[in-house]
PAGUVO-207154 format. One line per 10 residues: their letters; for each residue x, y, z of C-alpha. Coordinates in Angstrom, 2 decimals, padded with zeros to 5 digits. Layout:
residues N
A = X Y Z; ...
***
This chain:
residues 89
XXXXXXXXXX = -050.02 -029.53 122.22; -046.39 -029.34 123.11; -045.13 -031.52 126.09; -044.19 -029.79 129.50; -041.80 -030.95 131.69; -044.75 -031.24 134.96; -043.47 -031.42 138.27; -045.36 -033.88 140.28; -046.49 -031.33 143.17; -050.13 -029.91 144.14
XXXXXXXXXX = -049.14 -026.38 143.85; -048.48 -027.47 139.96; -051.76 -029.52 139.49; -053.67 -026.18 140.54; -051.46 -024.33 138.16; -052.73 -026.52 135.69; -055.96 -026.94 136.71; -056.30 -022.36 136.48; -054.61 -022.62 132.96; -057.15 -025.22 131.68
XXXXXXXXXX = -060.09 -023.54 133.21; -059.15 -020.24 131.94; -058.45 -021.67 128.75; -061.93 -023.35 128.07; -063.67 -020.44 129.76; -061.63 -018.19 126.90; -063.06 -020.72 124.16; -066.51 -019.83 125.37; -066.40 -016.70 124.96; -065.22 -016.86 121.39
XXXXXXXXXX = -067.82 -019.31 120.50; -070.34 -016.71 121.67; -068.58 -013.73 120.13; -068.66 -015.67 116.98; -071.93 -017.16 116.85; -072.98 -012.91 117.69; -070.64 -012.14 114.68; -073.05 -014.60 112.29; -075.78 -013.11 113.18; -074.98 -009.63 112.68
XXXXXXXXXX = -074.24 -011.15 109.80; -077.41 -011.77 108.66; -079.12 -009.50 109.71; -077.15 -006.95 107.44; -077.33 -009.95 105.13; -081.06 -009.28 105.24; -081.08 -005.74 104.77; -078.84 -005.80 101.63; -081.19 -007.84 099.51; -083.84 -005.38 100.41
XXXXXXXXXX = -081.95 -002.48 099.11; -081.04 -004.45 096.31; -084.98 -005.49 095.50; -085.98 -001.55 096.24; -082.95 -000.46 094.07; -084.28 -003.01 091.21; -087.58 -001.83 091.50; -086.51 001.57 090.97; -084.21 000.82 088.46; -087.04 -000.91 086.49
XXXXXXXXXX = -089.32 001.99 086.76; -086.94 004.76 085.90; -085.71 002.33 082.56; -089.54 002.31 081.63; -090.17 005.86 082.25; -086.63 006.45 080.00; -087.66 004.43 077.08; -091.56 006.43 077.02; -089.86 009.88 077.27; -087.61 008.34 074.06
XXXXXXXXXX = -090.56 007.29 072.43; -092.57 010.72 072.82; -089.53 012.11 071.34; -088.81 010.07 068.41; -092.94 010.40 067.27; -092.93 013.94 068.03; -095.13 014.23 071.20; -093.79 017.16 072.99; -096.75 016.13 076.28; -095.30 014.82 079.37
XXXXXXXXX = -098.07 012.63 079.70; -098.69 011.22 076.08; -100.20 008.06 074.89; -097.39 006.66 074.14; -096.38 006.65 077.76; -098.80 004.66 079.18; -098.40 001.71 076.50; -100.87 003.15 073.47; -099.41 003.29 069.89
***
Protein backbone atom coordinates (compact mmCIF):
# COMPACT_ATOMS: atom_id res chain seq x y z
CA UNK A 1 0.00 0.00 0.00
CA UNK A 2 1.29 3.28 -1.24
CA UNK A 3 2.05 6.05 1.41
CA UNK A 4 -0.35 9.16 1.70
CA UNK A 5 0.63 12.32 2.68
CA UNK A 6 -2.25 12.32 6.02
CA UNK A 7 -3.07 15.47 7.44
CA UNK A 8 -3.25 15.24 11.12
CA UNK A 9 -7.04 16.54 11.46
CA UNK A 10 -10.38 14.61 12.62
CA UNK A 11 -12.24 15.40 9.55
CA UNK A 12 -9.25 13.19 7.83
CA UNK A 13 -9.24 10.32 10.46
CA UNK A 14 -13.10 9.86 9.55
CA UNK A 15 -12.14 10.02 5.94
CA UNK A 16 -10.03 7.27 6.65
CA UNK A 17 -11.88 5.53 8.94
CA UNK A 18 -15.20 5.47 5.76
CA UNK A 19 -12.44 4.33 3.22
CA UNK A 20 -11.28 1.41 5.45
CA UNK A 21 -14.71 0.39 6.43
CA UNK A 22 -15.96 0.47 2.99
CA UNK A 23 -13.04 -1.26 1.88
CA UNK A 24 -13.30 -4.41 4.22
CA UNK A 25 -17.07 -4.35 3.90
CA UNK A 26 -16.25 -4.60 -0.18
CA UNK A 27 -13.85 -7.67 0.68
CA UNK A 28 -16.83 -9.34 2.26
CA UNK A 29 -18.80 -9.30 -0.20
CA UNK A 30 -16.36 -10.84 -2.61
CA UNK A 31 -15.51 -13.53 -0.25
CA UNK A 32 -19.22 -14.42 -0.30
CA UNK A 33 -19.69 -13.94 -4.03
CA UNK A 34 -16.83 -16.26 -4.41
CA UNK A 35 -17.37 -18.86 -1.99
CA UNK A 36 -21.34 -18.77 -4.03
CA UNK A 37 -19.23 -19.00 -7.29
CA UNK A 38 -17.57 -22.56 -5.85
CA UNK A 39 -20.45 -23.87 -5.19
CA UNK A 40 -22.27 -23.36 -8.25
CA UNK A 41 -19.42 -24.85 -9.14
CA UNK A 42 -20.04 -28.01 -7.94
CA UNK A 43 -23.04 -28.40 -8.18
CA UNK A 44 -22.75 -28.28 -12.11
CA UNK A 45 -19.59 -30.18 -11.23
CA UNK A 46 -22.03 -32.81 -9.99
CA UNK A 47 -24.32 -32.88 -12.72
CA UNK A 48 -21.61 -33.34 -15.43
CA UNK A 49 -20.34 -36.65 -14.15
CA UNK A 50 -23.88 -37.82 -14.21
CA UNK A 51 -24.34 -37.09 -17.79
CA UNK A 52 -21.13 -38.44 -18.39
CA UNK A 53 -22.01 -41.96 -16.37
CA UNK A 54 -25.67 -41.92 -18.27
CA UNK A 55 -23.85 -41.07 -21.59
CA UNK A 56 -21.33 -44.15 -20.83
CA UNK A 57 -24.01 -46.30 -20.03
CA UNK A 58 -25.62 -45.63 -23.18
CA UNK A 59 -22.69 -45.67 -25.08
CA UNK A 60 -21.96 -49.20 -23.73
CA UNK A 61 -25.31 -50.49 -24.60
CA UNK A 62 -25.65 -49.12 -28.07
CA UNK A 63 -21.68 -50.62 -28.79
CA UNK A 64 -23.17 -54.08 -27.61
CA UNK A 65 -26.32 -53.87 -29.46
CA UNK A 66 -23.84 -52.73 -32.70
CA UNK A 67 -21.52 -55.59 -32.47
CA UNK A 68 -24.90 -58.35 -32.18
CA UNK A 69 -26.60 -56.69 -35.21
CA UNK A 70 -22.81 -57.29 -36.93
CA UNK A 71 -22.78 -60.64 -35.80
CA UNK A 72 -26.43 -61.61 -37.09
CA UNK A 73 -25.15 -60.26 -40.24
CA UNK A 74 -21.92 -61.85 -40.78
CA UNK A 75 -23.71 -65.63 -39.82
CA UNK A 76 -26.59 -64.86 -41.88
CA UNK A 77 -29.45 -64.33 -39.33
CA UNK A 78 -31.71 -61.92 -40.97
CA UNK A 79 -34.09 -61.97 -37.09
CA UNK A 80 -33.91 -58.93 -35.08
CA UNK A 81 -33.93 -60.91 -32.14
CA UNK A 82 -31.49 -63.90 -32.91
CA UNK A 83 -29.44 -66.04 -30.71
CA UNK A 84 -26.65 -64.58 -31.38
CA UNK A 85 -27.88 -61.40 -29.79
CA UNK A 86 -28.38 -62.38 -26.53
CA UNK A 87 -24.79 -64.10 -26.15
CA UNK A 88 -25.61 -67.85 -27.77
CA UNK A 89 -23.23 -69.17 -30.52
Amino acid sequence: MAQQDVKPTRSELINLKKKIKLSESGHKLLKMKRDGLILEFFKILNEARNVRTELDAAFAKSTEKNQSSLCCEWNGCSQINCLYSEGIP
